[in-house]
C-alpha positions as CSV (number, residue, x, y, z in Angstrom):
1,X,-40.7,-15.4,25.7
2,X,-40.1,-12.0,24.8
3,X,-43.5,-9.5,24.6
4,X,-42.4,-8.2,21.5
5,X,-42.3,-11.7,19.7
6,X,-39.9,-13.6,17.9
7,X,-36.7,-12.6,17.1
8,X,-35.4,-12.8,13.3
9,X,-31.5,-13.0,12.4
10,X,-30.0,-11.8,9.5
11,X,-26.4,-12.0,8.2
12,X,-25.4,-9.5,10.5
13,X,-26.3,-11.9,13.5
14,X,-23.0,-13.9,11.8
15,X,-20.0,-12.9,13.5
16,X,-16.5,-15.1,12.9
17,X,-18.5,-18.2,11.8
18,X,-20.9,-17.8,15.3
19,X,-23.9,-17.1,15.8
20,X,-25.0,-13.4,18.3
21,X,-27.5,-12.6,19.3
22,X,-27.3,-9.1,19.7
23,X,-29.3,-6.3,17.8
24,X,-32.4,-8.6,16.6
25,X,-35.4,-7.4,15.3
26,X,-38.5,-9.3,16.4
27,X,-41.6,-10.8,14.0
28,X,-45.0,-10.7,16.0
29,X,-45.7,-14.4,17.7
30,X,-49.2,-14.4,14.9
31,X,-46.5,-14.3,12.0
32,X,-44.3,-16.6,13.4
33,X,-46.6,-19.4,14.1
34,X,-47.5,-18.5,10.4
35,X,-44.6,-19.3,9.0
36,X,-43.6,-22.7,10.4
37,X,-40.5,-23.4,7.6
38,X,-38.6,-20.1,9.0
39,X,-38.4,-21.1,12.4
40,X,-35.0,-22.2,13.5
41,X,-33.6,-24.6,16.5
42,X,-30.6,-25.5,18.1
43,X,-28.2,-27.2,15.7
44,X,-29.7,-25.7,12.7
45,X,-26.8,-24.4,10.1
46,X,-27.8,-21.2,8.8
47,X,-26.3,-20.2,5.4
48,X,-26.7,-16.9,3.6
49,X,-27.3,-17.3,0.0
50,X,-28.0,-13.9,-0.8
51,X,-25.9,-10.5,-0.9
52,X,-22.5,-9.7,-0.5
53,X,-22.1,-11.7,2.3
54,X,-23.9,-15.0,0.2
55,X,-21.8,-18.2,1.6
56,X,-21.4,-16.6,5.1
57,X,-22.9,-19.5,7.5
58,X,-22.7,-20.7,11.3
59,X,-24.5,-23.4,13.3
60,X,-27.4,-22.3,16.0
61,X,-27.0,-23.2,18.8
62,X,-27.9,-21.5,22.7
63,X,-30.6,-19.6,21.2
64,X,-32.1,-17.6,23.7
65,X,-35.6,-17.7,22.5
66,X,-37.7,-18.5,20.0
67,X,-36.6,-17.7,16.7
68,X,-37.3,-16.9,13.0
69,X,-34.8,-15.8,9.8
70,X,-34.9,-13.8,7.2
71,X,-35.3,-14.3,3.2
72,X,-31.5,-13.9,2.8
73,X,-31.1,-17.3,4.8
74,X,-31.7,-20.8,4.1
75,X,-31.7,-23.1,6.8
76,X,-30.3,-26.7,6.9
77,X,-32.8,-28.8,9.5
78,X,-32.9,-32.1,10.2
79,X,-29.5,-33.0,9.8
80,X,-28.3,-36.4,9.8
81,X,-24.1,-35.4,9.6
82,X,-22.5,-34.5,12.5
83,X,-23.8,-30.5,12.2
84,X,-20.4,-29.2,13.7
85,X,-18.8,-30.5,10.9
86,X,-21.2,-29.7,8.0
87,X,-20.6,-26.2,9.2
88,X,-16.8,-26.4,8.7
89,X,-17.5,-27.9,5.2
90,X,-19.7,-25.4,4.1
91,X,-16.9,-22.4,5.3
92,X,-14.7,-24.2,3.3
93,X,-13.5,-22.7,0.4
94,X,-14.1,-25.8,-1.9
95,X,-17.6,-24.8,-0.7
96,X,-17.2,-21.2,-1.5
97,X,-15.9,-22.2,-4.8
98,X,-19.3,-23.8,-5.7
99,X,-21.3,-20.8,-4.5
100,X,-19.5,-18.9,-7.1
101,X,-19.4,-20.9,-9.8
102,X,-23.4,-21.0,-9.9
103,X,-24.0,-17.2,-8.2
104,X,-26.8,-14.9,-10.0
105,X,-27.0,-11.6,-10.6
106,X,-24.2,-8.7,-9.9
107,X,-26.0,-6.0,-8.1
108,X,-27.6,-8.4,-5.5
109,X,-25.1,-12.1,-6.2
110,X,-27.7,-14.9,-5.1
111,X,-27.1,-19.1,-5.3
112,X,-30.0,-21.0,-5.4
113,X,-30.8,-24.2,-3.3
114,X,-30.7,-26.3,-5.9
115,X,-27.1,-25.7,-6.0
116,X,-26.6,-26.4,-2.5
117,X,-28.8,-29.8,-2.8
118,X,-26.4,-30.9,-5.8
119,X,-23.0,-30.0,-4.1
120,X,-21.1,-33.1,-2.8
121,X,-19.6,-33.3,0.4
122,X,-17.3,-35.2,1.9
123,X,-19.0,-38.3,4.0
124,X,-16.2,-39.6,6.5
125,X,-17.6,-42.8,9.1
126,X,-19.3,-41.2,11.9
127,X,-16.6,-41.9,14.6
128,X,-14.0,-40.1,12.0
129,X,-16.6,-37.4,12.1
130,X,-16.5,-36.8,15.6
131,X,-12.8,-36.9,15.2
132,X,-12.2,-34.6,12.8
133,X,-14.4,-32.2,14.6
134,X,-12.1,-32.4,17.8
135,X,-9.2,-31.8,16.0
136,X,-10.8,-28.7,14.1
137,X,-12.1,-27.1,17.2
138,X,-8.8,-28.1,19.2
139,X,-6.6,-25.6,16.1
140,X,-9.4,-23.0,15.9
141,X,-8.5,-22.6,20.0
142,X,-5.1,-22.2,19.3
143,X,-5.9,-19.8,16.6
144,X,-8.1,-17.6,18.9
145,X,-5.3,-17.5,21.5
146,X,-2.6,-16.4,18.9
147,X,-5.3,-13.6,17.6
148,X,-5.8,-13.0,20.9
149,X,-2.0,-12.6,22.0
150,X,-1.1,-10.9,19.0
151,X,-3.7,-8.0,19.7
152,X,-2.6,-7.6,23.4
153,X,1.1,-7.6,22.1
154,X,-0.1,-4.8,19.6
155,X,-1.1,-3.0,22.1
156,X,1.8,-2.9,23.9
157,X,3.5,-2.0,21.0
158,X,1.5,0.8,20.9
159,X,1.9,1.7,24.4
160,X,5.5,1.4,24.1
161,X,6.0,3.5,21.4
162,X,3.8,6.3,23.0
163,X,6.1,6.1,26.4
164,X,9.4,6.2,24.0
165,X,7.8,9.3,23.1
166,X,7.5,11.0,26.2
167,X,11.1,10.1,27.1
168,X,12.2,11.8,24.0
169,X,10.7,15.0,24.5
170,X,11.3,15.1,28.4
171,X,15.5,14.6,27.6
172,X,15.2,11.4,29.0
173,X,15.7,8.9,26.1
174,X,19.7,9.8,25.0
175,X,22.4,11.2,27.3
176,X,22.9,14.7,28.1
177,X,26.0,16.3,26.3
178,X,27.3,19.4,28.1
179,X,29.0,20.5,25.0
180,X,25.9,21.1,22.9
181,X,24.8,24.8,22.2
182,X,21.9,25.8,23.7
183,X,18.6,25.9,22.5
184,X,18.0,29.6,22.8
185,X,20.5,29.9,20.9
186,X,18.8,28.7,17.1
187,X,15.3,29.8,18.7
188,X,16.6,33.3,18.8
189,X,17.5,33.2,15.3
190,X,14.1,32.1,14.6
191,X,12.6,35.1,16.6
192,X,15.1,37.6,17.9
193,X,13.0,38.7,20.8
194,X,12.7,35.1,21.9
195,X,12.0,35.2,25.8
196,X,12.1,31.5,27.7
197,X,8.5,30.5,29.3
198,X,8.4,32.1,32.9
199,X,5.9,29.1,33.5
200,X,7.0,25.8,32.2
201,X,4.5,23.5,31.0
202,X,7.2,20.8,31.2
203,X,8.6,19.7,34.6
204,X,11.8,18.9,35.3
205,X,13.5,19.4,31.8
206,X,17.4,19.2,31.1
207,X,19.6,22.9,31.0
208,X,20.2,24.3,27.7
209,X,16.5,22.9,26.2
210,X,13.7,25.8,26.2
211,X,9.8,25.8,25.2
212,X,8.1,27.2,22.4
213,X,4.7,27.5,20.9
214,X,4.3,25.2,17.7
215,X,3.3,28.1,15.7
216,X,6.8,29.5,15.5
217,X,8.4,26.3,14.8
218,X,5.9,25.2,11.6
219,X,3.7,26.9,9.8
220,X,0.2,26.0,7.7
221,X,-0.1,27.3,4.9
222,X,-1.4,26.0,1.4
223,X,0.9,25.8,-2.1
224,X,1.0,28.0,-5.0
225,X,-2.3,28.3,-6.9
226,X,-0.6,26.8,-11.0
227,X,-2.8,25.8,-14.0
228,X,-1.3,24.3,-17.0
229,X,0.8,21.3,-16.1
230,X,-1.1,18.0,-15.6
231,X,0.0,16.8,-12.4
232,X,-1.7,14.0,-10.0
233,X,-4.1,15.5,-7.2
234,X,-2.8,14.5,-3.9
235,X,-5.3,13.5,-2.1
236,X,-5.6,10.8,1.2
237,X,-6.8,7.8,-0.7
238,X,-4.1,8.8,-2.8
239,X,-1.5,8.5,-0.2
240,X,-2.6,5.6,1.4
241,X,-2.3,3.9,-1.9
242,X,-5.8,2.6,-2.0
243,X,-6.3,4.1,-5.3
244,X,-4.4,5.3,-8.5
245,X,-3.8,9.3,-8.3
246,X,-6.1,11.3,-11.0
247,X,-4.5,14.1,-13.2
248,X,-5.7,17.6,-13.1
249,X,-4.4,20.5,-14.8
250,X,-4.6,23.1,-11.9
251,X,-4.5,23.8,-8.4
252,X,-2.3,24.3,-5.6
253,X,1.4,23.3,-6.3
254,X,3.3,20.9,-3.6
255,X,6.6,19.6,-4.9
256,X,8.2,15.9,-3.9
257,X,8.8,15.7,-0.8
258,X,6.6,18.0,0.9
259,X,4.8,17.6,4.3
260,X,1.1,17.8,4.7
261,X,-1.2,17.3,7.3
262,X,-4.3,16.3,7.4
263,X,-6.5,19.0,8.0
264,X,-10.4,17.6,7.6
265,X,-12.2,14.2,8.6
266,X,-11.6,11.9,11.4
267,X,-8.2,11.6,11.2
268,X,-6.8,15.3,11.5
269,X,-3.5,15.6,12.5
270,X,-2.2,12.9,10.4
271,X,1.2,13.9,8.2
272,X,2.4,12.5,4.9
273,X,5.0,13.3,2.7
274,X,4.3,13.6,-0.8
275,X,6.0,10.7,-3.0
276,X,5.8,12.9,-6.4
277,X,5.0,16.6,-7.9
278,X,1.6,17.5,-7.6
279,X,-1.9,19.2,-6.7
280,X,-2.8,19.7,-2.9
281,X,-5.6,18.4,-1.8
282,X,-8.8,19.8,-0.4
283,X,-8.2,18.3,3.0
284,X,-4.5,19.2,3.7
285,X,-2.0,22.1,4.5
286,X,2.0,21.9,4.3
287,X,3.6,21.9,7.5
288,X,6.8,25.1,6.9
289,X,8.9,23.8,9.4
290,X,11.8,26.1,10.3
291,X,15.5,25.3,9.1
292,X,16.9,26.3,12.0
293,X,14.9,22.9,13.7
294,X,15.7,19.3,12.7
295,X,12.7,18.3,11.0
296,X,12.3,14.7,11.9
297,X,12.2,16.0,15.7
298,X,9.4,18.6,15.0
299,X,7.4,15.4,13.1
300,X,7.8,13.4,16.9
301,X,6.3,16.5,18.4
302,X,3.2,16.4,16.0
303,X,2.7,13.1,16.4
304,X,3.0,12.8,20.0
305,X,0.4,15.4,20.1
306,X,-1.8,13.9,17.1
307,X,-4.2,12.1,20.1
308,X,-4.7,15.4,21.9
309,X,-5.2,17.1,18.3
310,X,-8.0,14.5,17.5
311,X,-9.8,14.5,20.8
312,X,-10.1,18.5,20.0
313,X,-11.2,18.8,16.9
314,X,-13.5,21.1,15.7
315,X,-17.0,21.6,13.8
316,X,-19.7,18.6,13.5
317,X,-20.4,17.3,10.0
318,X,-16.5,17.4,9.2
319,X,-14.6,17.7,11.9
320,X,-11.3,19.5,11.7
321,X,-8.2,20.2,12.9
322,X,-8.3,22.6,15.8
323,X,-5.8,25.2,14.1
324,X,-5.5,27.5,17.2
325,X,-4.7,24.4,19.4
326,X,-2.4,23.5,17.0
327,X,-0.6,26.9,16.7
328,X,-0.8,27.4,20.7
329,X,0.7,23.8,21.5
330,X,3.7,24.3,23.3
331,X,6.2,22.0,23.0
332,X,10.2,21.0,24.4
333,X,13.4,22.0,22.0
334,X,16.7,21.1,22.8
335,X,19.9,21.7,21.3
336,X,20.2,20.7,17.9
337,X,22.8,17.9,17.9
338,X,20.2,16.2,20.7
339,X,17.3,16.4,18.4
340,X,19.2,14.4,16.1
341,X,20.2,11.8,18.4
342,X,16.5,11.5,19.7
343,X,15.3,10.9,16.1
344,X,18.0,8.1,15.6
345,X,17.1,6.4,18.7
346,X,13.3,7.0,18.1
347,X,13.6,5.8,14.8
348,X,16.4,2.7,16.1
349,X,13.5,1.7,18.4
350,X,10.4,2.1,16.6
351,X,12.0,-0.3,13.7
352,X,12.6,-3.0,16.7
353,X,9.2,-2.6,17.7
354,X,7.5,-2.5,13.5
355,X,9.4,-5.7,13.1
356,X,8.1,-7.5,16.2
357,X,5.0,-6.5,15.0
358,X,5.9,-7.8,11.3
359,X,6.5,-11.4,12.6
360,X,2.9,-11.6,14.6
């Protein structure tokens, strides 16, 4: 037994229908020989009926030690149904149904036992039970594998896409065309006293591509401060379309179609375009990117380097982008007609690999 006492599970000790037993807290062995109707065994079902999580259940069982719950649980003991089973039936969502239909309160939703004590269930002969049971557990293992495929096969995905990555910016994805003007040729007109890096931070790259730092490729800078026209604030919640955009009569004017990055938060680096007129949000810049440039290409470069961009970012309370990294990166151009075959094939094989994905 453990010194501290007994251990007490909550909801959180529910994870996909089973029981863990990681993170308890513990109830001193006085209380919990005080409290005799909250101590729990082995094929137990415990069912939440209180909180957001209310109908949330699992059956005990290899409990490491003794054990209690807590006032958000009521416990099913003593139960003369195949226990397996009962558990299935009360994850059910004819189950769930009931739980709503007799749920109290909004701020904290409770059912009471009563209702749980008036709820049929279905009563199948015992052999049937055992059965059924089988056959549950049998497509739940299947299930699990699938899950468990599908997220390794994500993660190749991932992988794959990363590596398609590096060949594109290396010259190594599409063929070499002799006939191609140079690079230094557009990066001049971008900055006429242009000089190629003496010390290249890219081995081994094809003739006619050059290196440049990011900075005079794409700038950051924020839109033109407007008031007067009531346009939607574009903000990240906004863009991911997890919530309807807000009007506000001011701020800093991005047209449709401009590219922002995400400057603040967790997630710097990120890049959107903007779906409508609007109001620039607190946490982005536009990205200027140069004419002289296919813009698609420079958007591979930022996202190969969005990993490096997070794992620097700078301040505490809300991290941000690291602006002088970003500025400093120095990243692979070549010739123009190349970047636009790169971004075909990039974008060819990133659409085989989104709809392998899709079918999972």
């Amino acid at each position: 037994m453990h010194s501290g006492g007994a251990i007490t599970l909550s909801p959180s000790n529910i994870v996909n229908g089973r029981m863990s037993y990681d993170n308890c807290t513990y109830i001193s062995w006085d209380k919990y020989k005080e409290s005799p109707e909250i101590q729990i065994s082995n094929n137990d079902i415990l069912l939440v009926k209180t909180g957001s999580s209310y109908g949330k259940c699992a059956l005990v069982t290899d409990l490491p030690q003794a054990a209690t719950i807590n006032p958000q649980f009521v416990v099913l003991k003593y139960i003369s149904y195949n226990a397996a089973l009962l558990r299935y039936v009360l994850q059910s969502n004819y189950a769930r149904s009931n739980y709503e239909r007799f749920v109290l309160g909004t701020a904290i939703p409770t059912f009471t036992q009563v209702v749980l004590g008036d709820m049929l269930i279905p009563l199948p002969p015992a052999n049937e039970q055992i059965k059924i049971i089988k056959e549950i557990d049998r497509w739940f293992a299947i299930i699990d594998e699938i899950e468990s495929g599908t997220i390794e096969l994500e993660s190749y995905v991932k992988q794959t896409k990363s590596k398609i990555l590096d060949l594109a910016i290396s010259g190594k994805l599409v063929p070499q065309d002799p006939d191609d003007k140079p690079a230094i040729e557009f990066l001049k007109r971008i900055n006429p006293n242009f000089q190629p890096c003496d010390n290249s931070h890219y081995g081994n790259l094809p003739e006619n591509w050059e290196e440049i730092a990011m900075e005079e490729i794409c700038k950051l800078y924020d839109g033109e401060k407007v008031s007067g026209p009531s346009l939607t604030y574009i903000d990240v919640k906004y863009l991911r379309g997890s919530k309807v955009g807000e009007f506000v009569t001011s701020g800093k004017y991005v047209p449709q179609g401009s590219t922002l990055i995400l400057v603040d938060g967790e997630n710097s680096g990120e890049v959107f375009t903007t779906p409508i007129d609007g109001y620039q949000g607190s946490t982005f810049k536009i990205l200027g990117i140069t004419e002289y440039l296919d813009k698609e290409y420079v958007l591979l470069l930022i996202k190969r380097s969005q990993k490096l961009l997070r794992e620097n970012k700078v301040g505490s309370a809300i991290p941000h982008l690291n602006k002088k990294m970003f500025k400093e990166l120095i990243v692979p151009v070549p010739p123009l007609a190349e970047q636009k075959r790169i971004v075909a094939t990039v974008n060819m094989l990133f659409y085989k690999l989104d709809m392998i994905t899709a079918e999972l």
